[in-house]
C-alpha positions in Angstrom: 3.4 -14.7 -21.4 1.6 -11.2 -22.3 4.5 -8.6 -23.5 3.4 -5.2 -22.0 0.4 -5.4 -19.9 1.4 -6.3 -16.2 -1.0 -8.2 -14.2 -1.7 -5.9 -11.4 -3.7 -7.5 -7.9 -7.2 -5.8 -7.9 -6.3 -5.7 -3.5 -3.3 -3.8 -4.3 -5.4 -0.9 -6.0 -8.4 -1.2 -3.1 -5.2 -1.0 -0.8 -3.8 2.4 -2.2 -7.3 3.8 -2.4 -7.6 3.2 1.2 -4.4 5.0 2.2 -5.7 8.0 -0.1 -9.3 7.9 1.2 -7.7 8.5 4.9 -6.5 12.1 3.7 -8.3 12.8 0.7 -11.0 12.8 -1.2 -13.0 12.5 -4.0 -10.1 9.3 -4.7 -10.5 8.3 -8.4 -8.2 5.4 -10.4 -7.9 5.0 -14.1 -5.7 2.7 -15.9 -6.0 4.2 -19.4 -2.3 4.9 -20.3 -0.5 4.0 -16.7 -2.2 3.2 -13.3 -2.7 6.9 -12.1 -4.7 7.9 -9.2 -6.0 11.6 -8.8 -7.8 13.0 -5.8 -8.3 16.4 -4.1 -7.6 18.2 -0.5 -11.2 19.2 0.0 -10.2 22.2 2.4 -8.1 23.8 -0.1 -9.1 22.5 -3.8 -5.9 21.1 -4.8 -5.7 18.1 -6.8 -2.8 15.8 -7.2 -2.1 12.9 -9.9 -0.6 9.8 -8.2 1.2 7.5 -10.9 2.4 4.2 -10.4 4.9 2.2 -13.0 2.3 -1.2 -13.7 5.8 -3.1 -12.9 6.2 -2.0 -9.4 2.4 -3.0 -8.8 2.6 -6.1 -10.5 5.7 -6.9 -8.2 6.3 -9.3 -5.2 5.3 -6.8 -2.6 2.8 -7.9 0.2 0.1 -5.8 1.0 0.8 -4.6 4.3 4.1 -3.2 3.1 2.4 -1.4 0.1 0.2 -0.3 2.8 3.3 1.0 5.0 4.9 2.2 1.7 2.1 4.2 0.5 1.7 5.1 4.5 4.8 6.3 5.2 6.6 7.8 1.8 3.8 8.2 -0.8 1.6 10.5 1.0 4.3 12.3 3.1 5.7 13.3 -0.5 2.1 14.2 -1.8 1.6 16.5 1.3 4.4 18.3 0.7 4.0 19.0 -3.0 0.9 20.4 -3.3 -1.1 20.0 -6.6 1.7 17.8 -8.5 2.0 14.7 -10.2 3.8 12.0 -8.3 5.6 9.4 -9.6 6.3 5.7 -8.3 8.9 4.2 -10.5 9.6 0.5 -11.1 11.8 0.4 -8.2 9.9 2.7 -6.0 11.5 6.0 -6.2 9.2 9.0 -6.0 9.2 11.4 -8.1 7.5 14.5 -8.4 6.8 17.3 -11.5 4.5 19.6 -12.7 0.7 18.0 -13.7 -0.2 18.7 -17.2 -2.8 21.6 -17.5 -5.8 19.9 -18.5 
């Protein structure tokens, strides 16, 4: 068993990039440090940073209920925080703080 890494369902990313690409755009991912999505309001310029634990992706979750997850809590909280960084925990709590200025 690999210590650290998660092994996280390619569908499962494709799956949140599809919720995004509904109200967003310019959707990108990266997995460099943590599985972090970042994409942009085209009307009014914001960006957001959308960061998942690798745990909670690697989990037992189907995709339709990621789909209503992301559907239904994920981009409610991102629409209502503009230009933050949200944060999915292992458990799926939601989070939400300041993005680093870049």
């Amino acid at each position: 068993m690999d210590s650290g890494k998660c092994e996280i369902d390619p569908i499962k990313i494709q799956t949140i990039r599809n919720c995004l690409e509904k109200q967003f755009t310019n959707v990108k991912f990266s997995q460099n440090i943590r599985p972090t999505f970042v994409f942009h309001n085209g009307v009014e310029k914001q960006s957001w940073h959308l960061v998942f634990n690798e745990q909670f992706l690697a989990g037992h979750m189907s995709i339709e209920e990621l789909q209503h997850f992301v559907e239904s809590k994920v981009i409610s909280k991102v629409l209502k925080n503009p230009g933050k960084r949200i944060q999915i925990s292992k458990l799926g709590d939601i989070t939400v703080e300041e993005k680093n200025p870049s």
